[in-house]
PDB file with one MODEL, atoms N, CA, C and O in Angstrom:
MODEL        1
ATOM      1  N   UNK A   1     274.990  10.319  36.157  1.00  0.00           N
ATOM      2  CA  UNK A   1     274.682   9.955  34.798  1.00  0.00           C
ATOM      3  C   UNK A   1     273.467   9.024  34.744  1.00  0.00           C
ATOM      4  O   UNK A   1     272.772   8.842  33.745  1.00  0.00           O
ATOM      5  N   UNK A   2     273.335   8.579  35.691  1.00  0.00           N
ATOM      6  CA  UNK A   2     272.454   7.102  35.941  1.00  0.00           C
ATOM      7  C   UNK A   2     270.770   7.969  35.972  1.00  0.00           C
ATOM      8  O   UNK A   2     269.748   7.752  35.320  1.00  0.00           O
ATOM      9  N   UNK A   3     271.124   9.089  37.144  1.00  0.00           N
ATOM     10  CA  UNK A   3     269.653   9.704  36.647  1.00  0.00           C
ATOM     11  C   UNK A   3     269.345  10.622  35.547  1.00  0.00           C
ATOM     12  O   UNK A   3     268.179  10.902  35.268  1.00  0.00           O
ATOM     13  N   UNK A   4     270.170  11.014  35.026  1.00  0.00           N
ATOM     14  CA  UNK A   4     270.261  11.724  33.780  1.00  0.00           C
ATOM     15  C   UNK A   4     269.533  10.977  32.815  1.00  0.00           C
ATOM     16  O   UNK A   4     268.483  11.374  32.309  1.00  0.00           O
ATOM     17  N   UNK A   5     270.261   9.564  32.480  1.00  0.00           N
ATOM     18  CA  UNK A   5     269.311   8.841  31.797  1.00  0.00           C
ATOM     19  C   UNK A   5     268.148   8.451  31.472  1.00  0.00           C
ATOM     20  O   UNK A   5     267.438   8.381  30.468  1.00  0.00           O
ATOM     21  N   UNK A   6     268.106   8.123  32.976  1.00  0.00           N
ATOM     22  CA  UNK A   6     266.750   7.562  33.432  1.00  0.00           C
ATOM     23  C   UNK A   6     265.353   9.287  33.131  1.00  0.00           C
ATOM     24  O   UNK A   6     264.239   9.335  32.609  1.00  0.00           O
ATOM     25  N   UNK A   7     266.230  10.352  33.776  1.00  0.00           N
ATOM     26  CA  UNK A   7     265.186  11.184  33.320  1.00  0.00           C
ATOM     27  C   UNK A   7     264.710  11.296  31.752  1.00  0.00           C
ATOM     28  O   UNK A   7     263.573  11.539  31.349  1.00  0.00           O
ATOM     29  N   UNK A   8     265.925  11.045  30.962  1.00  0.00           N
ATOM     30  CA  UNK A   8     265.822  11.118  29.739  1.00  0.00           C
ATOM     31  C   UNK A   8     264.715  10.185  29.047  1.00  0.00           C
ATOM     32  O   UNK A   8     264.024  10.623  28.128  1.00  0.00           O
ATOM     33  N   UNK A   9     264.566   8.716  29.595  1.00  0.00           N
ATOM     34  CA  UNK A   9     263.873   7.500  28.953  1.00  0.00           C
ATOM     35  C   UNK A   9     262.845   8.236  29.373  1.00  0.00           C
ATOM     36  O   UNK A   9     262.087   8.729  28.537  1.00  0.00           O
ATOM     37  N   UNK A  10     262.629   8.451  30.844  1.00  0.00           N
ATOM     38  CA  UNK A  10     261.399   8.690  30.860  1.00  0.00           C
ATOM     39  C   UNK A  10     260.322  10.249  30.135  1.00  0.00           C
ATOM     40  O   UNK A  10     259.118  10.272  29.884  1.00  0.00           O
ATOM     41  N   UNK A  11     261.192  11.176  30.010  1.00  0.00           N
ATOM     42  CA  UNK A  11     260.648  12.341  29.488  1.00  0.00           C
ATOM     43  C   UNK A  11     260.536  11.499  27.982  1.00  0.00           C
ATOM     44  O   UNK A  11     260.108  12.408  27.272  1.00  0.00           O
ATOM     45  N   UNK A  12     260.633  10.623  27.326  1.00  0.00           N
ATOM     46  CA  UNK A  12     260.673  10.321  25.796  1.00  0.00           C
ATOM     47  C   UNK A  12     259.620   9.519  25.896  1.00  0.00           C
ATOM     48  O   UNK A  12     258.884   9.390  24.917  1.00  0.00           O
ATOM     49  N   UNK A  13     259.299   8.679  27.367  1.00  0.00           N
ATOM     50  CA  UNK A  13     258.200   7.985  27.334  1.00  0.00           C
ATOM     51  C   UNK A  13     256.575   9.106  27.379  1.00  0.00           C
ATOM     52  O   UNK A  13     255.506   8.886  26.808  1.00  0.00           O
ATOM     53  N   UNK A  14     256.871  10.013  28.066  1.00  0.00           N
ATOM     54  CA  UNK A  14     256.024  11.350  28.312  1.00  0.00           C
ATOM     55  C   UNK A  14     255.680  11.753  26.991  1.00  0.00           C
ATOM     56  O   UNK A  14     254.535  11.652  26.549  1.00  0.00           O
ATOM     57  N   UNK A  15     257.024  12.386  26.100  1.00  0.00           N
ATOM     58  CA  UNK A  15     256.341  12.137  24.574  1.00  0.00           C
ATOM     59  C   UNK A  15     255.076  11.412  23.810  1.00  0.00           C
ATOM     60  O   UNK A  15     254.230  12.021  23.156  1.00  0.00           O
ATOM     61  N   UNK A  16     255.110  10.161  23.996  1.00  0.00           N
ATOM     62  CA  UNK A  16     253.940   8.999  23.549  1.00  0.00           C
ATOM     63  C   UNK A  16     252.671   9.237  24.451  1.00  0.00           C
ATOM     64  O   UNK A  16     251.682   8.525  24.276  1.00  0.00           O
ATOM     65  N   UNK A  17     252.675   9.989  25.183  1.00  0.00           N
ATOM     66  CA  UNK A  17     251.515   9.811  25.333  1.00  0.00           C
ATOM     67  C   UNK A  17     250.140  10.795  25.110  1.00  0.00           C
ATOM     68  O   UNK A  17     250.228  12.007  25.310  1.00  0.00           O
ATOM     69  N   UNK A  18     248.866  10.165  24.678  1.00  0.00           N
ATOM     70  CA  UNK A  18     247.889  10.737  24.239  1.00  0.00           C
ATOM     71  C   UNK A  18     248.145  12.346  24.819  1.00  0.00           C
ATOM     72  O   UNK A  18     248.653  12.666  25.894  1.00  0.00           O
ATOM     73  N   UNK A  19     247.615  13.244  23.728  1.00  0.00           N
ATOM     74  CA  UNK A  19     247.671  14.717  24.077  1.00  0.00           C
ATOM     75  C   UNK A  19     248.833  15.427  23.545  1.00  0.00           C
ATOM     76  O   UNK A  19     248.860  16.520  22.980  1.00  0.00           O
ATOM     77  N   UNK A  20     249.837  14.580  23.834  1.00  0.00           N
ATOM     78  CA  UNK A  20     251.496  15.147  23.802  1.00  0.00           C
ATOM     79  C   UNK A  20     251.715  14.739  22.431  1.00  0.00           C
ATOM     80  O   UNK A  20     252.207  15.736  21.904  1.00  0.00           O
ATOM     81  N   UNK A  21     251.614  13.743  21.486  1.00  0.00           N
ATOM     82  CA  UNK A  21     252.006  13.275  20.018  1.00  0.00           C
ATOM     83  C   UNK A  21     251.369  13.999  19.412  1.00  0.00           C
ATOM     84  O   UNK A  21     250.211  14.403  19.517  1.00  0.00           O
ATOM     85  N   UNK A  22     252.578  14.267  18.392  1.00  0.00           N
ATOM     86  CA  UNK A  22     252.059  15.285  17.410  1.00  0.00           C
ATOM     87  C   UNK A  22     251.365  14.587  16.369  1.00  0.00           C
ATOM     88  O   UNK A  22     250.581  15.129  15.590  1.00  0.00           O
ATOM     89  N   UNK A  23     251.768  12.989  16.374  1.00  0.00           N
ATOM     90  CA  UNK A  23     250.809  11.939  15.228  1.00  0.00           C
ATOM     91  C   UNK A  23     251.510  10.460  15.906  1.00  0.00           C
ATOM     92  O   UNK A  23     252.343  10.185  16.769  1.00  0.00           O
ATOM     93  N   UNK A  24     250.634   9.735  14.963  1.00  0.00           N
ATOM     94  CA  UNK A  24     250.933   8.847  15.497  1.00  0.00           C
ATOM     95  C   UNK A  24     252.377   7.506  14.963  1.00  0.00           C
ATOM     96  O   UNK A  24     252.535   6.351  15.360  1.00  0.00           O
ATOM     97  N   UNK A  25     253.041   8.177  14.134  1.00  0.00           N
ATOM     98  CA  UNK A  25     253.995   7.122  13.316  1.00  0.00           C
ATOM     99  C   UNK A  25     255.288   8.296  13.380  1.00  0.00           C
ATOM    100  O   UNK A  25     255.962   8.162  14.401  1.00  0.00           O
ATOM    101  N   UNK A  26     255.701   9.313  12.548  1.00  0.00           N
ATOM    102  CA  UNK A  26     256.745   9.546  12.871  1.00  0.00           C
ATOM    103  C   UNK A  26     257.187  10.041  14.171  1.00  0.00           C
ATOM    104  O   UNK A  26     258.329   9.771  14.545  1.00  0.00           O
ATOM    105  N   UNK A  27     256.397  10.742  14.903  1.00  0.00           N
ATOM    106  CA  UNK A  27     256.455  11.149  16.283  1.00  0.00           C
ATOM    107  C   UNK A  27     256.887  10.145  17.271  1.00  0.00           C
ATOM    108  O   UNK A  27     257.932  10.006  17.907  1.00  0.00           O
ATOM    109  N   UNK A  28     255.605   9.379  17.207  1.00  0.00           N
ATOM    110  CA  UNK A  28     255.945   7.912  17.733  1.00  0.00           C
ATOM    111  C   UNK A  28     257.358   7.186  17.711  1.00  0.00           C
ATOM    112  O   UNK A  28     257.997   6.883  18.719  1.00  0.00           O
ATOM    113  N   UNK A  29     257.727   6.965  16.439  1.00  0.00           N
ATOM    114  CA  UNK A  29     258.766   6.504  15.971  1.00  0.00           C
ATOM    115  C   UNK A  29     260.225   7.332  16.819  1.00  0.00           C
ATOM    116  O   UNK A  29     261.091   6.701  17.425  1.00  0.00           O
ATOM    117  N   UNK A  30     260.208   8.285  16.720  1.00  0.00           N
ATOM    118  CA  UNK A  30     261.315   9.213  16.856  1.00  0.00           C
ATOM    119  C   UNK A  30     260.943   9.268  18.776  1.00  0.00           C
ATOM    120  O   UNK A  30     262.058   9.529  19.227  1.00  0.00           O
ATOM    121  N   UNK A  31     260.326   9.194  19.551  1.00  0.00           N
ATOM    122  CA  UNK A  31     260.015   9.253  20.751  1.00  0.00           C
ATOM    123  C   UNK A  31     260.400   7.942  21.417  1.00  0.00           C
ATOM    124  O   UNK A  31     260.541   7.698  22.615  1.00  0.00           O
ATOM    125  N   UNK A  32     260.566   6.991  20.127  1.00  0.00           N
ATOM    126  CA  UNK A  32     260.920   5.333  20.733  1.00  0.00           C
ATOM    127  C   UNK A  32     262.347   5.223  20.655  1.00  0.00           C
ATOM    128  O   UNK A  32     263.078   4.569  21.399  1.00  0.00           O
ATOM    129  N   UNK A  33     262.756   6.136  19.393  1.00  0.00           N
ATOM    130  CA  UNK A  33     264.089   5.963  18.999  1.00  0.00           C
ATOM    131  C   UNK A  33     265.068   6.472  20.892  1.00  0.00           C
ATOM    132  O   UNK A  33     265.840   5.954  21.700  1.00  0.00           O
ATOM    133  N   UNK A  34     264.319   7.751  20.687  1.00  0.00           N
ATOM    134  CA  UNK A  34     264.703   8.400  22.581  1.00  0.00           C
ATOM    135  C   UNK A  34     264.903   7.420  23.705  1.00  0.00           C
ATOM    136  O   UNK A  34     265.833   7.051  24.423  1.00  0.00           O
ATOM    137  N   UNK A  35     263.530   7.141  23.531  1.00  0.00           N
ATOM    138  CA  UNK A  35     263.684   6.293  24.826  1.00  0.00           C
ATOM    139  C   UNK A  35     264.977   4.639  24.592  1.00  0.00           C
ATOM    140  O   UNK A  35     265.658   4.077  25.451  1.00  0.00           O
ATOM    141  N   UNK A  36     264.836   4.339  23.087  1.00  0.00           N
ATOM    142  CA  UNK A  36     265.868   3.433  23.137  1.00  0.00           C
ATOM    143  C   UNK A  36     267.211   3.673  23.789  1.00  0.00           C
ATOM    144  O   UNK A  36     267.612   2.929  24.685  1.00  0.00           O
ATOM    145  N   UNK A  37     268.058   4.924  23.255  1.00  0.00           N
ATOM    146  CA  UNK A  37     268.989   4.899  23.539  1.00  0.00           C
ATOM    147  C   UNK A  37     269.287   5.989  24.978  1.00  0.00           C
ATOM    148  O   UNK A  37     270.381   6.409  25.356  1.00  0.00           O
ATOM    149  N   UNK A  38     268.123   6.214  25.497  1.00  0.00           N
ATOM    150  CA  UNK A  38     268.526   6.875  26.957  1.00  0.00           C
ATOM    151  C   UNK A  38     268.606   5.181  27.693  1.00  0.00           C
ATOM    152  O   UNK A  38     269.320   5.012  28.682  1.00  0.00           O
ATOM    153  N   UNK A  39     268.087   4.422  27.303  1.00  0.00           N
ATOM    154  CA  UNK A  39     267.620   3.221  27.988  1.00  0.00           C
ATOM    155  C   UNK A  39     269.413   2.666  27.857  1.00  0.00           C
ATOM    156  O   UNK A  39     270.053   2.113  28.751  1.00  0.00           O
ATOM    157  N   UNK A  40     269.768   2.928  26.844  1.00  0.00           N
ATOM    158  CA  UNK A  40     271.169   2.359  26.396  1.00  0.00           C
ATOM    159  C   UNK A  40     272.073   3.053  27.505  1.00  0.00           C
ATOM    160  O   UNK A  40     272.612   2.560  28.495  1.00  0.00           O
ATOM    161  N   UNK A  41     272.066   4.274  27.053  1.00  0.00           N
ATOM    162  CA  UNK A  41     273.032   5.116  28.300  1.00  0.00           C
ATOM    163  C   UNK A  41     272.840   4.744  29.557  1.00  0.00           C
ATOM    164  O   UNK A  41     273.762   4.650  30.367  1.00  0.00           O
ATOM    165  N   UNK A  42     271.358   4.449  29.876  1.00  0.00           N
ATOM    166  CA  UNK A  42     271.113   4.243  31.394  1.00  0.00           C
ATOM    167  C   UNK A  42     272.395   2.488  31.639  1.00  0.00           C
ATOM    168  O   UNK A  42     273.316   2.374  32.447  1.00  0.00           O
ATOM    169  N   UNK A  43     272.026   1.699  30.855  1.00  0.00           N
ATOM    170  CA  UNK A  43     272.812   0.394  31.236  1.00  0.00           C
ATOM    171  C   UNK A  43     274.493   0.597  30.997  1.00  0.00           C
ATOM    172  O   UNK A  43     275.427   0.010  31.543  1.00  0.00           O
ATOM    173  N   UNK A  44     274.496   1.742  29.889  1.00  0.00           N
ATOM    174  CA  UNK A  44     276.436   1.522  29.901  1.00  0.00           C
ATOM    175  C   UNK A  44     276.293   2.372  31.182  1.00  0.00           C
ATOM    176  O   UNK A  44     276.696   1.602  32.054  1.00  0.00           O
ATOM    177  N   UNK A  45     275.866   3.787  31.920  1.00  0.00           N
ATOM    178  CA  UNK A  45     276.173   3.966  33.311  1.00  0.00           C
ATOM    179  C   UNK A  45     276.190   3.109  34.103  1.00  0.00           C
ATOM    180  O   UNK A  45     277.181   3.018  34.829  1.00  0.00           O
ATOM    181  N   UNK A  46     275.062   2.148  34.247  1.00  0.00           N
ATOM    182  CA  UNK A  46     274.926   1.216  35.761  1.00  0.00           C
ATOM    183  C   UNK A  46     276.695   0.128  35.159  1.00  0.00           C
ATOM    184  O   UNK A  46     277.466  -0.287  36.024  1.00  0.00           O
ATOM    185  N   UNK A  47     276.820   0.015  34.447  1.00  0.00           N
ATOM    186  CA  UNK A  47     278.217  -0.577  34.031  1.00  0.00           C
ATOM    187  C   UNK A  47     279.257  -0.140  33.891  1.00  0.00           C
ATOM    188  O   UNK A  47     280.211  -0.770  33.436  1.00  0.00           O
ATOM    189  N   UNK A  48     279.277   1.270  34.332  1.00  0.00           N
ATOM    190  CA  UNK A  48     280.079   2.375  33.930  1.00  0.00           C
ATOM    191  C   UNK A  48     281.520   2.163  32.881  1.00  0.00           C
ATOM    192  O   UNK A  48     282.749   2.224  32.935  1.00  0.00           O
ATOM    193  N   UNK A  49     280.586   1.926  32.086  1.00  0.00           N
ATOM    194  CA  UNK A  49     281.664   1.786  30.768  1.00  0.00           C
ATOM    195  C   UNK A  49     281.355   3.400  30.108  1.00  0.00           C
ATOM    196  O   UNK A  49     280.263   3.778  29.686  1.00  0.00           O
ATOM    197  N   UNK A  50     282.263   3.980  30.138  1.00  0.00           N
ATOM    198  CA  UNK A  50     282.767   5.391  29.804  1.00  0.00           C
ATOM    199  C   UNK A  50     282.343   5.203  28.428  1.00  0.00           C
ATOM    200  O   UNK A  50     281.219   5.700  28.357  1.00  0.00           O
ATOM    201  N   UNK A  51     282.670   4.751  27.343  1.00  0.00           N
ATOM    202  CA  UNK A  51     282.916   4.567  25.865  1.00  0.00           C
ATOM    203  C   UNK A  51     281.713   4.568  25.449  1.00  0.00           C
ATOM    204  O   UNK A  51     281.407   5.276  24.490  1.00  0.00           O
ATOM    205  N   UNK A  52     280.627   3.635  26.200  1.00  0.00           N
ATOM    206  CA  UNK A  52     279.346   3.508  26.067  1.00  0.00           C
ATOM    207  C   UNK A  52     278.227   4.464  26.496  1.00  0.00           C
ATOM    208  O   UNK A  52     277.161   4.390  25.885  1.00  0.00           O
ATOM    209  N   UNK A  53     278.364   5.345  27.478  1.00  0.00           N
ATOM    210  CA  UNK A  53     277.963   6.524  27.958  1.00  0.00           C
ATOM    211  C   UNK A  53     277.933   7.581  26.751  1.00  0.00           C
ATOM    212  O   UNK A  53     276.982   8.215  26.293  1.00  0.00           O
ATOM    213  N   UNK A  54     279.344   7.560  26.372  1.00  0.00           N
ATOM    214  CA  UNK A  54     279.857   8.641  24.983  1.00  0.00           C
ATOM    215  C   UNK A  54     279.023   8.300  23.902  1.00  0.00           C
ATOM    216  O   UNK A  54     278.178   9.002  23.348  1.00  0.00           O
ATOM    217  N   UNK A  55     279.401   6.997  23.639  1.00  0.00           N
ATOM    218  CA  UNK A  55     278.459   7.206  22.624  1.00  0.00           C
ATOM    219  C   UNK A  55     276.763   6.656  22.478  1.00  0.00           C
ATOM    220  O   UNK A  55     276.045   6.888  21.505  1.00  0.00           O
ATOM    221  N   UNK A  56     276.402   5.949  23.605  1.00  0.00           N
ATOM    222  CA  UNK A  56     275.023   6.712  23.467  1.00  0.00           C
ATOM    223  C   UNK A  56     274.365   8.660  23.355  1.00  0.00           C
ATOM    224  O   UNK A  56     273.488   9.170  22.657  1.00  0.00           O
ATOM    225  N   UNK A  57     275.080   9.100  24.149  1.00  0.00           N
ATOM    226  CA  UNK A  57     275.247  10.482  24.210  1.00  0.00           C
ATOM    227  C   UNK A  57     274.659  11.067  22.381  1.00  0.00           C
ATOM    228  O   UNK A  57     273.760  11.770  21.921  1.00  0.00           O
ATOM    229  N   UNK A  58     275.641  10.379  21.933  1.00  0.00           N
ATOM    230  CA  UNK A  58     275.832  10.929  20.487  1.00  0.00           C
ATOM    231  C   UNK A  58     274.691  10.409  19.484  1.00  0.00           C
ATOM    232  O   UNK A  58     274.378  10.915  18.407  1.00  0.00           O
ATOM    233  N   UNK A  59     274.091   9.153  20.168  1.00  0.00           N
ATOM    234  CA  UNK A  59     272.644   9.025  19.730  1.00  0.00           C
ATOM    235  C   UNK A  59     271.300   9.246  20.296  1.00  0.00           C
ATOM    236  O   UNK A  59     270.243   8.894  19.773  1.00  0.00           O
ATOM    237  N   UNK A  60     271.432   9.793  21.290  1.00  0.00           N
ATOM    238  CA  UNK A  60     270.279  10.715  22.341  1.00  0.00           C
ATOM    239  C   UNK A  60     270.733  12.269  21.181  1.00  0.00           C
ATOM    240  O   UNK A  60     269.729  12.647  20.577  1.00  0.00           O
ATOM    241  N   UNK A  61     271.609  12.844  20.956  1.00  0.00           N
ATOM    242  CA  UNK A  61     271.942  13.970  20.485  1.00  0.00           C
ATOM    243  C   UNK A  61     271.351  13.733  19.206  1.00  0.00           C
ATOM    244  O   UNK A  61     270.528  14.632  19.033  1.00  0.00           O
ATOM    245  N   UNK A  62     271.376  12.833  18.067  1.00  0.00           N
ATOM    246  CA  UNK A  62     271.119  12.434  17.007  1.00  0.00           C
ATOM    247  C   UNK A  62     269.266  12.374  17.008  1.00  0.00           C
ATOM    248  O   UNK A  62     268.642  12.868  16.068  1.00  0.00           O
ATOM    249  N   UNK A  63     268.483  11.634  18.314  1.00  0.00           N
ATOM    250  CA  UNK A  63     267.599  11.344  17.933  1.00  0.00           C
ATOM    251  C   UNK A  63     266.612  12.743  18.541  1.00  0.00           C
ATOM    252  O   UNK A  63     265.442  12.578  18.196  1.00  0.00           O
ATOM    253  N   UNK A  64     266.729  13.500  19.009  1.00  0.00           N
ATOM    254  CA  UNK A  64     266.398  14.769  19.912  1.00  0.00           C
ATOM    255  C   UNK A  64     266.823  15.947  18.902  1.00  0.00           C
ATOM    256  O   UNK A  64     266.086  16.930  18.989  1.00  0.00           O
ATOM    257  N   UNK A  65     268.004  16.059  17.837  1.00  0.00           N
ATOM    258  CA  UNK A  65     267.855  16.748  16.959  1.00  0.00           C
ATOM    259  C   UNK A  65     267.310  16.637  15.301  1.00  0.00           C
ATOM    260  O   UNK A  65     267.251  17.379  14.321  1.00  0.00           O
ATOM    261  N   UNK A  66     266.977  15.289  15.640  1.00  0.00           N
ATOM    262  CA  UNK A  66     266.155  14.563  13.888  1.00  0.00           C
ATOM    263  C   UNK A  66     264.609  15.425  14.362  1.00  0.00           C
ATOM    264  O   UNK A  66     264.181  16.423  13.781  1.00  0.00           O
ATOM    265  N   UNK A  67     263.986  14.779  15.485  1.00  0.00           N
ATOM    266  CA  UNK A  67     262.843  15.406  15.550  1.00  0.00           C
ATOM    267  C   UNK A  67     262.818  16.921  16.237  1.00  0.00           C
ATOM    268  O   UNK A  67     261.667  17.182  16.587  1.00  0.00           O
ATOM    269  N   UNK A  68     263.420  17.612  16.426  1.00  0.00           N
ATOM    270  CA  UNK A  68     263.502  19.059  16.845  1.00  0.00           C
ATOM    271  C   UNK A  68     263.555  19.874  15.351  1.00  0.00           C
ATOM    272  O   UNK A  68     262.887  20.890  15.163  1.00  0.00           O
ATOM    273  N   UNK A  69     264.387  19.323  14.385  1.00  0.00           N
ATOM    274  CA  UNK A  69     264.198  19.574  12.942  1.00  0.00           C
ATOM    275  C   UNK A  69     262.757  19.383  12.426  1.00  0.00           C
ATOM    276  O   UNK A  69     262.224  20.235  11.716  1.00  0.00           O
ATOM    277  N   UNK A  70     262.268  18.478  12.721  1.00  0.00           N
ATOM    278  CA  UNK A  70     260.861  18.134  11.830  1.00  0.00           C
ATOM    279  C   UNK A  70     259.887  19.081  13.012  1.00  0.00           C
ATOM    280  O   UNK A  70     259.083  19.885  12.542  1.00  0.00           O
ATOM    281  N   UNK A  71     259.935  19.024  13.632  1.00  0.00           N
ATOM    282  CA  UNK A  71     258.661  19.394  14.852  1.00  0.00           C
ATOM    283  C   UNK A  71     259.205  21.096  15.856  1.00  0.00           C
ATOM    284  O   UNK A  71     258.496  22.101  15.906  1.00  0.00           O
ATOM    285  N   UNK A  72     259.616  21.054  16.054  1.00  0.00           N
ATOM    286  CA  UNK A  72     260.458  22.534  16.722  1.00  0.00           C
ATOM    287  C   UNK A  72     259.547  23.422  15.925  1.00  0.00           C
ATOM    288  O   UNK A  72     259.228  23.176  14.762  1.00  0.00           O
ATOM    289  N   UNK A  73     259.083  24.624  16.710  1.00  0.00           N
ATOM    290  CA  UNK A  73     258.160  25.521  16.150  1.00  0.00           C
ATOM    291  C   UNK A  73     259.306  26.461  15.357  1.00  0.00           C
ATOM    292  O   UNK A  73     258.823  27.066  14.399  1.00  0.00           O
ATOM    293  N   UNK A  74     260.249  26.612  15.509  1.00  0.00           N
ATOM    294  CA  UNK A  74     261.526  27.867  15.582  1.00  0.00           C
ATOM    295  C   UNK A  74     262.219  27.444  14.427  1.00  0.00           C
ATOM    296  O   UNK A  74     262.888  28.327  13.891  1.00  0.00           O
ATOM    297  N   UNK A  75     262.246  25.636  13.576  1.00  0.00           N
ATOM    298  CA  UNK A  75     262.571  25.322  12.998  1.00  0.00           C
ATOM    299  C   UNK A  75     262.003  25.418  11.365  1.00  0.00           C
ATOM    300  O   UNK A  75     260.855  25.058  11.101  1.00  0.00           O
ATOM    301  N   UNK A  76     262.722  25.823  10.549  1.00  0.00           N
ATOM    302  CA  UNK A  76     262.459  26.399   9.471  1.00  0.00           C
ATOM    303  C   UNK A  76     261.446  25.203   8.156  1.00  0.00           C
ATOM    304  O   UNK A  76     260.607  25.383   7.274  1.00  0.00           O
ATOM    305  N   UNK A  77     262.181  24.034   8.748  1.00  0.00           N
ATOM    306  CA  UNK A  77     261.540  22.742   8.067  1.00  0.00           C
ATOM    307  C   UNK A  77     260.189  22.379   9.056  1.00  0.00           C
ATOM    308  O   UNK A  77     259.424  21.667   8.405  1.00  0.00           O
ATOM    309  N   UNK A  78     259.769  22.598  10.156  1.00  0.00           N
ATOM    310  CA  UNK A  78     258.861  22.375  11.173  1.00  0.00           C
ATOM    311  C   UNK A  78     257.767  22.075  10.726  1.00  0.00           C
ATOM    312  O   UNK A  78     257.308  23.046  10.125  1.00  0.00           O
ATOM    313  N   UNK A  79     256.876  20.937  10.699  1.00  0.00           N
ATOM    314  CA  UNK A  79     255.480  20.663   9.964  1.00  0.00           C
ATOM    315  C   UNK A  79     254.519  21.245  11.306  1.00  0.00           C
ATOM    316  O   UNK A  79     254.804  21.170  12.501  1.00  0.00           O
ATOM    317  N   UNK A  80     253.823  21.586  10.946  1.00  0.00           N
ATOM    318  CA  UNK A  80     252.892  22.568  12.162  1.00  0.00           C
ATOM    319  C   UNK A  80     251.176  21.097  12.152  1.00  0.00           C
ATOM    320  O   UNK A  80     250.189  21.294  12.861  1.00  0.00           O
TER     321      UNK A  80
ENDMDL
END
């Protein structure tokens, strides 16, 4: 779980950077939101508090499907 996380913060940090942002404020925004709470999951693993794992989970899921809605090419709302 511990690298799961950690891959996670870091692919959200990969997001932000020049080339890869689709702009610079909501993209941004929603790429920080990622990396916040993989960063979260990463510390309830190294603590292995189960409860905290879960529900970061459920806000990595939350912040990965807010912007897959706005940005996802496949997505019907998708700003191009």
């Amino acid at each position: 779980m511990r690298g799961s996380a950690a891959t996670v913060a870091e692919a959200a940090n990969l997001l932000m950077l020049d080339g890869r942002a689709r702009d610079n404020k909501e993209w941004m925004a929603a790429a920080g939101r990622l990396t916040a709470a993989a960063q979260e999951a990463l510390k309830a693993a190294e603590a292995k508090q189960v409860d905290g794992v879960f529900a970061t989970g459920g806000t990595i899921y939350e912040a990965c499907a807010a912007c897959h809605r706005k940005y996802a090419a496949d997505s019907p709302k998708a700003q191009q």
